[in-house]
N, C-alpha and C positions, 0 to 999 in steps of 0.2 A: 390427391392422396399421396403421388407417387413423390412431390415434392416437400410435401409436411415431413414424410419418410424421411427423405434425403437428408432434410436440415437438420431432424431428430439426428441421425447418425453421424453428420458433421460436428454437431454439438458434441455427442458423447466422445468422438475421435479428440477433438479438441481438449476435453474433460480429462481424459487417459493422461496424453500427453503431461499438461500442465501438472499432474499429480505424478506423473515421472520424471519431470525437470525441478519438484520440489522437492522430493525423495533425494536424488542426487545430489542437489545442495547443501540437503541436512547430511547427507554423507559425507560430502567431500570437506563440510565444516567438521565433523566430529572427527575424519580422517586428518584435519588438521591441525586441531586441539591432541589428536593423542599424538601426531609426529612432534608437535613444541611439547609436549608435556614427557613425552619418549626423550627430546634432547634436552630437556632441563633436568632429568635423572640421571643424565649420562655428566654433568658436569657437577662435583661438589661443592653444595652451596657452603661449605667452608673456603673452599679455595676462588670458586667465586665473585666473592663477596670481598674477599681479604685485601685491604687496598695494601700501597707499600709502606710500610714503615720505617724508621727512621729515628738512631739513639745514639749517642757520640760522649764517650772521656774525654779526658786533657790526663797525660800521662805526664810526667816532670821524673829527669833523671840527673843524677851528679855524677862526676868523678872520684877520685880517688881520696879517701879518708884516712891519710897516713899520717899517725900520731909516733909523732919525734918526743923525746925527754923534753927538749926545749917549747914544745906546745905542752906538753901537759903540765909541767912547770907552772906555767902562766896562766894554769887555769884551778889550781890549789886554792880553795875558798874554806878555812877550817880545816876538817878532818877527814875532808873529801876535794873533790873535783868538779867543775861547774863551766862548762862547755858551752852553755846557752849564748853569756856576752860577744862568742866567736860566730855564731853563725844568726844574732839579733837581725843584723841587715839585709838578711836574703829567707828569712826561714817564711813572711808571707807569700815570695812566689813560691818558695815548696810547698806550703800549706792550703794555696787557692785551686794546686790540682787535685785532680780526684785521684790520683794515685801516683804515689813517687817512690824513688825507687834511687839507691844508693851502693855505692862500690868499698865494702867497709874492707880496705884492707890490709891494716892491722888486727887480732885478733883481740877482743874484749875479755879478757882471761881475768880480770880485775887484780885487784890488789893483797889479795891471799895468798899468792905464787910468784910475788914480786912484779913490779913493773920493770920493763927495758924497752931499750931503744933498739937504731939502728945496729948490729944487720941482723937483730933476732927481736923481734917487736912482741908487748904483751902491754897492752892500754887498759886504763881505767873503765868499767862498765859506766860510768856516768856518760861515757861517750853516746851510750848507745842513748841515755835519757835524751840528751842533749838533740838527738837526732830524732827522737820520739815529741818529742813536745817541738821540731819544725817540720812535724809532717811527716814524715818518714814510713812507709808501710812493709819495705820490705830491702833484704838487704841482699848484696850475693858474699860470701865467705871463701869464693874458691879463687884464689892468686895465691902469688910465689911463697907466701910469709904464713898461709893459712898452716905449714908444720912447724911453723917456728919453735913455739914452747910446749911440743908435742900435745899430745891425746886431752889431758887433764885442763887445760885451757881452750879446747874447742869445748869441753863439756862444758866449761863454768860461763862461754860466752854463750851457748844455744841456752840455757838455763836462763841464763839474764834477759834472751831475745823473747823467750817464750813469758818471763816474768811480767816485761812490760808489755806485750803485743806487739811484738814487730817480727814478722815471718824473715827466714833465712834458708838460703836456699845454696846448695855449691859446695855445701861441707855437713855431716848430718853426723847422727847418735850412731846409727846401724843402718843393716842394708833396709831394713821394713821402711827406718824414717827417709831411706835415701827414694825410695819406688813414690813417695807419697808427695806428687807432684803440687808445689805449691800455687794456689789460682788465687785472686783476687776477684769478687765481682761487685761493681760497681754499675749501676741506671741500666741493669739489664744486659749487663756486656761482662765478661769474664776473661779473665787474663791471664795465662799462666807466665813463669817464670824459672827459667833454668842458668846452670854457669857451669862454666868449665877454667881451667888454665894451664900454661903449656907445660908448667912445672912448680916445683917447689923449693928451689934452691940446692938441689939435691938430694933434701932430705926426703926419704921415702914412708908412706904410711906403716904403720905396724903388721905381720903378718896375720893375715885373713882379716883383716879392714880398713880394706878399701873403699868404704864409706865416708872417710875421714874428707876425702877430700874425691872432687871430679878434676879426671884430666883428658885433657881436650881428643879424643877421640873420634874419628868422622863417622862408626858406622853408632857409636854407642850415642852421639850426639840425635843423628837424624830416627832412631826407636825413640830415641826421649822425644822428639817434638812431635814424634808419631801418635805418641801412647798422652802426649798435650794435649794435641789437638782433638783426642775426644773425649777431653773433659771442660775444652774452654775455648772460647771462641777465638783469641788471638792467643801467641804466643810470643813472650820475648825472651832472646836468648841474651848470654848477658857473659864474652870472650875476654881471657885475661892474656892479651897476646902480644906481638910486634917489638918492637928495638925502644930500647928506654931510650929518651931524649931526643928521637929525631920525631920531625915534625910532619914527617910523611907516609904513611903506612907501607909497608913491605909487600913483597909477591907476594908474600906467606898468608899476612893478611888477609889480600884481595882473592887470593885462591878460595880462601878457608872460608872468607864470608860470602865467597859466590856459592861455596856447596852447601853452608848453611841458610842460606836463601833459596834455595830448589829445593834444601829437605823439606820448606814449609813455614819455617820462622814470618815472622811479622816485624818486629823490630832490632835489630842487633847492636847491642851496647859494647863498647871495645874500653878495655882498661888495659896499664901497664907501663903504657911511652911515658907517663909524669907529665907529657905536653900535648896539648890539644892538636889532633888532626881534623883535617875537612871530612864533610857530612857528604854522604852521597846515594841516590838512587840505584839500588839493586834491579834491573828487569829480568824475571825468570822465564821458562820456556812455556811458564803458565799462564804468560801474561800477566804477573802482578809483579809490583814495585815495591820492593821491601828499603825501607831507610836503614842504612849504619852509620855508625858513629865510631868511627875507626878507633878511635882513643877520645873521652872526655877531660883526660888532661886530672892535675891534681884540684880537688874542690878544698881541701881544708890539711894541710901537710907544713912541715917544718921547711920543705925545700926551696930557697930562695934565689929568684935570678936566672935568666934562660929560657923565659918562659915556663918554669917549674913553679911559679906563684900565681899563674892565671889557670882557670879553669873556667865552667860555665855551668848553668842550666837550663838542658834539651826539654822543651816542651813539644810534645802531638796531639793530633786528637785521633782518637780511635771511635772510628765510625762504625757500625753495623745497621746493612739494610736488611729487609724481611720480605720478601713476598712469595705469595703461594707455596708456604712449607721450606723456601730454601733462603738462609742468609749468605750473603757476605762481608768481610771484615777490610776497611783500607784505614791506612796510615796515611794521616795527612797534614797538610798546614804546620808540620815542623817551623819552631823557633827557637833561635839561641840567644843567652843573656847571659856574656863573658864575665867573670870575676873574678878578684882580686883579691891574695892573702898581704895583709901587710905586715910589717915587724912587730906588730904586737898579736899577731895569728889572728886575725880578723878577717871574717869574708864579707868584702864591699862588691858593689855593683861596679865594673869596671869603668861606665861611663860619672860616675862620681868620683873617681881618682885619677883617671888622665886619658883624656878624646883624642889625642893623636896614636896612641898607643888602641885606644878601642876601635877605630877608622880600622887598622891595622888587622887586629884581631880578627872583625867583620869579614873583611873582605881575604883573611885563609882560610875563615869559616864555612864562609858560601861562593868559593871560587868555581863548585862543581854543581852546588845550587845555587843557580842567581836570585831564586826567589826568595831564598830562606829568608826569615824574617829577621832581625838582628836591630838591638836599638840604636837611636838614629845620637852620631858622635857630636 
């Protein structure tokens, strides 16, 4: 009896037990479903989930658009002007970027207010066609000559720019139109654009507008790419600076474009010298790499000899990545394609008119970038 007892009570010890080591496990499972189900609420299945992404322009820029008597001359077709046969040879690589972008710096005041030349410049509005049907999205208006024919011919050329669709940006109506940062956006990437220049030949804006024209300021420059960059994901500033004719950018320059490069800038366009200087990488304290183009030299101008007839077109790509709610913006894979005005104001491809002279070109082009890309002489 005393040992039926025994087993009986073995059994049930036994019984307990095993229904407390199941208990427990259902516990310590549920305790484990709710600690992964506690940490998959702590992380947003937006951010996630969100793998990286990935979207990139081709940016295309020229130099200097200085329309001499003697180019517009040779471009009189009837009872107008017609531009197009001067820039036939190069207008598909301006056309195959997604956004290009020109140094107009003669004023398009047209021909209601007379046309002139050098050293007070006032050019045919078909210019600007001419630069609209190769591509052209946006222009800058602010260098030395932007007061040439005073007030009434910056009206009639922003009138013209806004006619055909081609933004302008460096010289405006008023101050409203001057605050109204011009952006481009293009496969999800947005671009602003800004300009400055160091002067205007002396001649000074009219009293109370100062919208007429921007001049190169360092604190009014780095608010502007402030009040950019939170409307567009990169910005290009676009300097009308340095010593005409020489082939090498100044202290002035390299000072100007190191502090425009820490204000934030993304690509820096330099106009002015008439002659192409070397390309080179900015490194900020940010750690990022801003490209300039100290000078792009003259793209379509009357000046011949000295290098004053070769210019080029800067191509980039502008890349932006995405992940978990934060982008960033680089400038990259820079290439130049040197060109050539001839005497009949044509712009050739420079390795189509003479290879020993493009060899040349190439190698002052990318003496600071050895990678740049430059076609082969």
């Amino acid at each position: 009896m005393k040992k039926i007892t025994i087993g009986i009570l073995i059994m049930l010890v036994i019984a307990v037990a095993a229904l407390l080591l199941q208990g427990e496990d259902e516990y310590s499972a549920e305790r484990k479903s709710l600690d992964l189900s506690t940490y998959n609420t702590d992380i947003s299945p937006a951010k996630s989930n969100q793998p990286l992404t990935t979207s990139s322009i081709t940016l295309a820029a020229v130099g200097d658009i200085l329309i001499h008597d003697r180019v517009y001359e040779k471009a009189v077709e009837g009872n107008s002007y017609n531009f197009n046969p001067m820039l036939s040879k190069v207008q598909k690589q301006l056309q195959d970027a997604d956004i290009t972008f020109a140094n107009q710096e003669t004023v398009i005041g047209g021909t209601s207010i007379g046309l002139s030349s050098y050293p007070s410049f006032n050019s045919p509005t078909e210019v600007g066609d001419a630069l609209k049907s190769s591509g052209v999205d946006i222009v800058s208006m602010a260098n030395n000559h932007t007061l040439d024919r005073g007030e009434k011919a910056i009206q009639n050329a922003i009138k013209h720019w806004n006619k055909i669709g081609i933004l302008y940006t460096g010289s405006y109506l008023s101050e409203k139109d001057r605050k109204e940062i011009r952006t481009i956006e293009q496969n999800g990437i947005s671009v602003a654009f800004l300009a400055y220049t160091y002067g205007t030949n002396g001649i000074r804006p009219p009293s109370g507008k100062p919208y007429l024209v921007n001049y190169i300021d360092r604190e009014l420059i780095k608010n502007d790419i402030l009040a950019a960059k939170k409307e567009a994901d990169a910005v290009v500033v676009s300097i009308h600076f340095g010593n005409e004719y020489e082939r090498y950018p100044s202290n002035d320059q390299l000072a100007l474009s190191s502090d425009i490069a820490e204000a934030g800038a993304d690509l820096i366009l330099g106009h002015h010298p008439h002659v192409l200087q070397p390309l080179e990488w900015i490194e900020t304290s940010d750690d990022r790499k801003v490209l300039v183009a100290y000078s792009l030299g003259n793209f379509l101008s009357g000046q011949r000899m000295d290098y004053k007839d070769i210019g080029g077109i800067l191509k980039v790509n502008i890349v932006k990545k995405e992940f978990r709610g934060i982008s960033t913006i680089t400038v990259t894979s820079p290439s130049f394609t040197p060109t050539f005005v001839d005497k009949n104001y044509h712009v050739n491809p420079l390795s189509e008119v003479n290879s020993e002279l493009l060899n040349e070109i190439n190698q002052h082009m990318k003496q600071w970038i050895p990678d740049l890309k430059v076609p082969k002489a």
